[in-house]
C-alpha positions in Angstrom: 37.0 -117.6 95.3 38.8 -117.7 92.0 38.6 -120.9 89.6 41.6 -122.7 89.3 42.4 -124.6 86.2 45.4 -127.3 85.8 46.8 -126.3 82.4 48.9 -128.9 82.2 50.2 -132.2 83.5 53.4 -134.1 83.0 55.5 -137.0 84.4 58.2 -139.3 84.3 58.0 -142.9 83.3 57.8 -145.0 86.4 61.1 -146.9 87.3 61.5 -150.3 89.0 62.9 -150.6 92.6 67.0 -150.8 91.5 65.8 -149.9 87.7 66.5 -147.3 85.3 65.8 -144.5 86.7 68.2 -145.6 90.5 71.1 -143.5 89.1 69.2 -140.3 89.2 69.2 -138.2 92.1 65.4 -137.3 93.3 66.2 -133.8 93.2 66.9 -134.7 89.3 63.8 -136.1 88.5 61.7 -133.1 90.1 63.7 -130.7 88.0 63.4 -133.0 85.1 59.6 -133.2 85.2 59.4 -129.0 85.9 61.2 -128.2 83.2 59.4 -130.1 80.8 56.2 -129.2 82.5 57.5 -126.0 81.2 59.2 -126.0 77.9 55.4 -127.2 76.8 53.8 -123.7 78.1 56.6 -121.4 76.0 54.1 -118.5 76.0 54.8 -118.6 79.7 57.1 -116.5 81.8 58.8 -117.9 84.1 58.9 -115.3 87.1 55.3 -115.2 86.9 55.1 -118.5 88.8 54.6 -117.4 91.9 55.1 -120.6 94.0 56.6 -124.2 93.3 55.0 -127.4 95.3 56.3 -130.2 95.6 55.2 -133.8 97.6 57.8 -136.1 99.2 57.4 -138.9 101.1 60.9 -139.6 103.0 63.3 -136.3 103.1 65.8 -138.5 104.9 68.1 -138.3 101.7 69.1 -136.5 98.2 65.7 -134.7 98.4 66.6 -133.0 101.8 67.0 -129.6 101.7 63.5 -128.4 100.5 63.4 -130.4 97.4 60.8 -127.9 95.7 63.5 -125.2 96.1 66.3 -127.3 94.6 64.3 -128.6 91.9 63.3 -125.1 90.9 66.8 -123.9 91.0 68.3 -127.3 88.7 65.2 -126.7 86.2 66.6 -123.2 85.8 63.7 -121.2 86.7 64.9 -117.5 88.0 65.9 -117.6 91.5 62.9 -115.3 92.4 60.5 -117.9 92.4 60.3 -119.7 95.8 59.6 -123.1 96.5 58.0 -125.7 98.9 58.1 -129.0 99.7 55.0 -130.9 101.8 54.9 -134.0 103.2 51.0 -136.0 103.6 53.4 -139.8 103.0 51.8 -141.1 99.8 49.3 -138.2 99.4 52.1 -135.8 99.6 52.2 -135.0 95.6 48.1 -134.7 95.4 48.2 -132.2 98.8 51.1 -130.2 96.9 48.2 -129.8 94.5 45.8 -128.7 96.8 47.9 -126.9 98.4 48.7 -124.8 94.8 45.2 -124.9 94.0 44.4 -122.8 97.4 46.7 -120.4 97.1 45.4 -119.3 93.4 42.1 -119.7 94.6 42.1 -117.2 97.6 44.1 -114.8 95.1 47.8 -115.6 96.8 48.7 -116.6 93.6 48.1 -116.7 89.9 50.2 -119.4 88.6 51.7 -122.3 90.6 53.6 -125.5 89.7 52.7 -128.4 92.0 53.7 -132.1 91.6 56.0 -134.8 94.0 59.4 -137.2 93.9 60.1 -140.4 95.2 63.0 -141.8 94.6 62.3 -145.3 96.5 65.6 -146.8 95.1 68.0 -143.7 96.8 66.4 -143.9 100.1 69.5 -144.0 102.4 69.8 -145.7 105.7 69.7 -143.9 108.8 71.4 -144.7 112.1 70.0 -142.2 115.1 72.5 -140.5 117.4 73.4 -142.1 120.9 71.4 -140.6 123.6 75.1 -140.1 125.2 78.6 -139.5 123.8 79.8 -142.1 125.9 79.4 -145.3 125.3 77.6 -145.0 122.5 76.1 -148.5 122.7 74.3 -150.4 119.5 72.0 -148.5 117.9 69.9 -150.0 115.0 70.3 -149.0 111.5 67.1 -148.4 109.5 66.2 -148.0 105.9 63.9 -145.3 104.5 62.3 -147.0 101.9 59.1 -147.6 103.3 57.1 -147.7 106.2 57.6 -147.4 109.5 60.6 -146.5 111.1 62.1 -145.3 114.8 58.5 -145.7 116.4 57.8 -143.7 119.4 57.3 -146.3 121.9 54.2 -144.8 123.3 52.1 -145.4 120.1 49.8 -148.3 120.3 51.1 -151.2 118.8 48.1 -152.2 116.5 49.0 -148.9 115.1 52.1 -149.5 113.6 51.7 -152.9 112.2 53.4 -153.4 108.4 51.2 -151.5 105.3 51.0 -155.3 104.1 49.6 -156.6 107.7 46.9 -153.6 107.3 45.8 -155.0 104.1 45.2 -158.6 105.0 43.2 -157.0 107.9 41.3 -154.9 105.4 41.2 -158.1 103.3 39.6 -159.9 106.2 37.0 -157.1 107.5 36.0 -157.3 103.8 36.2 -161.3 102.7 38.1 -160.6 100.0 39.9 -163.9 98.8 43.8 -164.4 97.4 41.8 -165.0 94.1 40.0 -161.5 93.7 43.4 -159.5 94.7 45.3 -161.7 91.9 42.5 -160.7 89.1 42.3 -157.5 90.3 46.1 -157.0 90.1 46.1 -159.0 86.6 43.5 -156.7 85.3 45.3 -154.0 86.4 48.3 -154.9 84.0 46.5 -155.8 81.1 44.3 -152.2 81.3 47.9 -150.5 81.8 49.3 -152.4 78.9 46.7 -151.6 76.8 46.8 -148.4 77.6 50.7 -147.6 76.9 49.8 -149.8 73.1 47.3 -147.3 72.6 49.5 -144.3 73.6 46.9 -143.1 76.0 49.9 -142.3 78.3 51.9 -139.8 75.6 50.4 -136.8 76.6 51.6 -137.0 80.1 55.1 -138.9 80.0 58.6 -136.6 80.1 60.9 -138.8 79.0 64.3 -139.4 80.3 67.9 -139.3 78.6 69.6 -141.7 80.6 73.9 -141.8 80.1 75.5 -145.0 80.3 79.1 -145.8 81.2 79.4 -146.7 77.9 78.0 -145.9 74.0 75.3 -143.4 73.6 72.1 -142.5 75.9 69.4 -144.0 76.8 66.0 -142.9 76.1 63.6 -144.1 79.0 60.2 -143.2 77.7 57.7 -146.3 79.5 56.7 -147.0 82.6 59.3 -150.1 83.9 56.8 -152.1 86.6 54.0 -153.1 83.6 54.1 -156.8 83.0 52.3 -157.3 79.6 53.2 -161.1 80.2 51.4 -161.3 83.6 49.1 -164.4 83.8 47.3 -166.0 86.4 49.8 -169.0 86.9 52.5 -166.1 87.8 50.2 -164.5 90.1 49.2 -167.6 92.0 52.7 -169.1 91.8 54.2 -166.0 94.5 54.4 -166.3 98.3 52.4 -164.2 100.7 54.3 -161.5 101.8 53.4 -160.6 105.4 51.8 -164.3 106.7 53.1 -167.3 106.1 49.6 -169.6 107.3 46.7 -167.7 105.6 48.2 -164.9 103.8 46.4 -163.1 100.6 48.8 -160.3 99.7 51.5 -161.0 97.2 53.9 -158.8 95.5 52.0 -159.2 92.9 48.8 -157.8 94.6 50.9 -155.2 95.8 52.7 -151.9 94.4 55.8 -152.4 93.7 58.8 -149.9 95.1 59.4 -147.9 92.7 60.9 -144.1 91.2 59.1 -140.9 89.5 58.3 -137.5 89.4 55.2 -136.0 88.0 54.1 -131.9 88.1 51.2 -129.9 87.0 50.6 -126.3 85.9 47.9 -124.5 87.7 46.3 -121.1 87.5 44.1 -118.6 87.8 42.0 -116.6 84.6 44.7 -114.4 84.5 47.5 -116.6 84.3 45.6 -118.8 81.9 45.7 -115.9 79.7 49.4 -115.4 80.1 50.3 -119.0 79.3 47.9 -118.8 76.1 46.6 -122.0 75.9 43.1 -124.1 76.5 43.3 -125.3 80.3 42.6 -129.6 80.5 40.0 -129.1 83.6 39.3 -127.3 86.2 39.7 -128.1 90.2 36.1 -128.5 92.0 37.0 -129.9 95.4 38.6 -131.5 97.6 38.1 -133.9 100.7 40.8 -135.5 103.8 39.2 -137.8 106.0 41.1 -140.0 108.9 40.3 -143.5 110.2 42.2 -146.1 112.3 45.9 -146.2 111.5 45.9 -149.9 111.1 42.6 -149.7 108.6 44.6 -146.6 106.5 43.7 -148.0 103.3 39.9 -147.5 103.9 40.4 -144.3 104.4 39.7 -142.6 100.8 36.0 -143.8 101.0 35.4 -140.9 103.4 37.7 -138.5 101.7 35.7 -139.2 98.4 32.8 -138.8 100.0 33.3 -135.3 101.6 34.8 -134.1 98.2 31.8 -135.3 95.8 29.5 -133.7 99.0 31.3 -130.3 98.6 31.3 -130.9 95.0 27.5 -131.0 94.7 28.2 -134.6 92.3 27.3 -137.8 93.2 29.4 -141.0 91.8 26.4 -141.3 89.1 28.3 -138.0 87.8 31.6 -139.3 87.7 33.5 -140.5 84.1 36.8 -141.8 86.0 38.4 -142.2 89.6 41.3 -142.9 89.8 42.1 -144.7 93.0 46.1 -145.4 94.1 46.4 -148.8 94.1 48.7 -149.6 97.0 47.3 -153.0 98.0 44.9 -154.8 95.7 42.9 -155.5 99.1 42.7 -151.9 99.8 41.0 -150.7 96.5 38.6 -153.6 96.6 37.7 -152.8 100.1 36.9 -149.3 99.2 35.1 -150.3 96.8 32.8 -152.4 98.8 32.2 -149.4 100.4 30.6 -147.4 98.0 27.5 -149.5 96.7 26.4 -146.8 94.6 29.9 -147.0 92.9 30.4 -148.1 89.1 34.1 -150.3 89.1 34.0 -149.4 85.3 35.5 -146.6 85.7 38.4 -147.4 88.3 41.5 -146.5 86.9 40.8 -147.5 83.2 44.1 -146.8 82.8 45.9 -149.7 85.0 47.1 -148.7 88.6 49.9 -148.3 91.0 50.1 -152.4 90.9 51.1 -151.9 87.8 52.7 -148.5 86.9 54.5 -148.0 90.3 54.0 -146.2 93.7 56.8 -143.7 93.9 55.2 -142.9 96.9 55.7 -138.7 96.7 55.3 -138.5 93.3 52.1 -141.0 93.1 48.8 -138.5 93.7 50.3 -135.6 91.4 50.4 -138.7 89.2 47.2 -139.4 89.7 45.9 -135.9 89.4 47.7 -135.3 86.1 46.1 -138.7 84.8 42.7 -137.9 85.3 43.0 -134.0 84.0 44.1 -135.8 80.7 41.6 -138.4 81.0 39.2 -135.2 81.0 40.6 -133.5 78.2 40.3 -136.6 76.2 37.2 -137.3 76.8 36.1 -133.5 76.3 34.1 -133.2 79.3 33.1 -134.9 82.5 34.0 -135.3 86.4 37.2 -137.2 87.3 38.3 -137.6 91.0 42.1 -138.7 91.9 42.3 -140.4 95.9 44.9 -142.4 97.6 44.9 -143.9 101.1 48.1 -142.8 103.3 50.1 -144.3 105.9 48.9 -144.2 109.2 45.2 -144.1 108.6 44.5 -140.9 106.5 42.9 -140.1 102.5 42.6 -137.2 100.4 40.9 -137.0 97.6 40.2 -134.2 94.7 37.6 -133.9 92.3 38.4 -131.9 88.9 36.0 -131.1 86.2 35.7 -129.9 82.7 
């Protein structure tokens, strides 16, 4: 098996549901955050990338079509290099890394780009066909922003509860009060805050020219969701979202909806030698685990697990993970989980509460984060995992 290296990482800023980035088409954004992935590796030809992934979450709208395909074509890489998009809901940009990462490994390919897109904002409605031409009858109009949506009737109910309902059950199962979600959210902020002040995110953030109807562009160059102002009054102040008796989860204890792109640079020996530069770590492993649709957001304690097993590490080994935070109640019950875990070192950076869950776009996200985390650091083992709608995780561990 060949060792794969990510050479690179980049992404957008994170906009706001409605925000600055809702007037840009999803197939945009992708393109926007390949090109720049490549105008940073100049040494590098461009028809030697031999495969474009990317993740995306809904593919009910703009970023139909294949949107890896369309995003290579609008980033203006030669029409000879192919593309794919994949779909694992808010794992699907770290499995368009894996995904990458195999094919270089088993020698299919040499150099890949992988990343993901979610624009959250564009997400059109969608109104299913009539089973009969005549009379058509009322049919019910749904959006695509999130969650579930034409349910088979045949799937067990408990199933296909809201992603909010599965975290106050996770919350339950794990005792974990209104109080500890609100800190952990608050902290969150503050760690992503102090992060942006100290330009930790520059190395990875493709910035945006924005037009306006009027006057000169915009430059959107930080992530929209972080509330530097958050306090605990704020937090406690907002209504639970999914009970209305003995709810814990908040939108602030929550991710917000939200729009990004992010994509990597991966390859072999060989193609590291073509783009010419010092790769920011290496890929080690990688683990998918499954649980009970209605628990999904446990499910990244078993997909950590199986990748630090197949890894040979231990979480005594590990400098940062980096854990998508969809649900305050859904990181802290992992982490309950794992005893032997250090919270020091959970997303140092802030989190999705914070940055923003563009829910394709979120584990390349993650991935990118902790390859620079790596680089900075000069050494260490980083591991990037999100839980994933109806009761899946994936997780991968990089090194350097």
């Amino acid at each position: 098996m060949r060792t794969v290296y990510v050479v690179d990482a980049v992404r957008t800023p994170v906009g706001r549901y409605g925000g600055a980035l809702a007037g840009v088409r999803p197939d945009d954004l992708a393109a926007h955050a390949v090109r720049e992935l490549l105008s940073r590796a100049p040494e590098l030809d461009p028809s030697r990338i031999d495969d474009v992934y990317v993740g995306n979450a809904n593919g009910a709208g703009e970023e139909n079509r294949n949107v890896a395909r369309m995003a290579a074509l609008l980033a203006g890489l030669p029409t000879s290099v192919p593309g794919v998009t994949v779909n694992r809901l808010c794992a699907s940009g770290l499995e368009a890394v894996i995904q990458a990462a195999r094919a270089i490994a088993v020698g299919d390919a040499s150099v890949a780009v992988a990343g993901g897109v979610e624009s959250m904002t564009r997400a059109p409605y969608v109104l299913p066909k009539p089973d009969r031409p005549f009379p058509a009858g009322h049919s019910e109009l749904y959006s695509t922003t999130l969650g579930w949506r034409m349910v088979n009737p045949r799937m067990d109910p408990q199933w296909t509860v809201p992603l909010g309902e599965s975290a106050e059950l996770i919350a339950e199962k794990h005792q974990i009060s209104r109080a500890r979600q609100d800190a952990f959210a608050l902290d969150s902020h503050r760690k992503a805050a102090k992060a942006r002040a100290e330009g930790l995110f520059d190395a990875e953030l493709a910035p945006l020219s924005l037009p306006r109807r009027t006057g000169d562009p915009v430059l959107f160059d930080a992530d929209e969701c972080v509330r530097p102002d958050a306090s605990p009054e704020a937090m406690a102040a907002l209504k639970p979202s999914f009970r209305t008796e003995d709810g814990t989860v908040t939108a602030g204890n929550a991710s917000p909806l939200s729009d990004g792109a992010a994509a990597l640079l991966l390859a072999d020996e060989e193609g590291l030698r073509a783009i010419g530069r010092e790769p920011l770590a290496r890929v080690s492993a990688t683990g998918v685990s499954a649980t009970e649709p209605h628990y999904f957001g446990l499910a990244p304690v078993e997909a950590v697990n199986r990748a630090l097993a197949k890894a040979g590490r231990s979480f005594a080994d590990l400098s940062v993970l980096e854990l998508n935070e969809a649900f305050a109640a859904q990181v802290l019950g992992c982490v309950a989980e794992w005893p032997e875990f250090d919270p020091a070192i959970l997303n140092p950076q802030g989190g999705a509460v914070a940055l923003g869950h563009p829910l394709g776009a979120s584990g390349a996200r993650l991935a990118g984060t902790v390859a620079h985390q790596l680089a900075r650091r000069g050494g260490g083992t980083g591991v990037a995992t999100l839980c994933i709608g109806v009761g899946q995780g994936l997780a991968l561990v990089l090194e350097r």
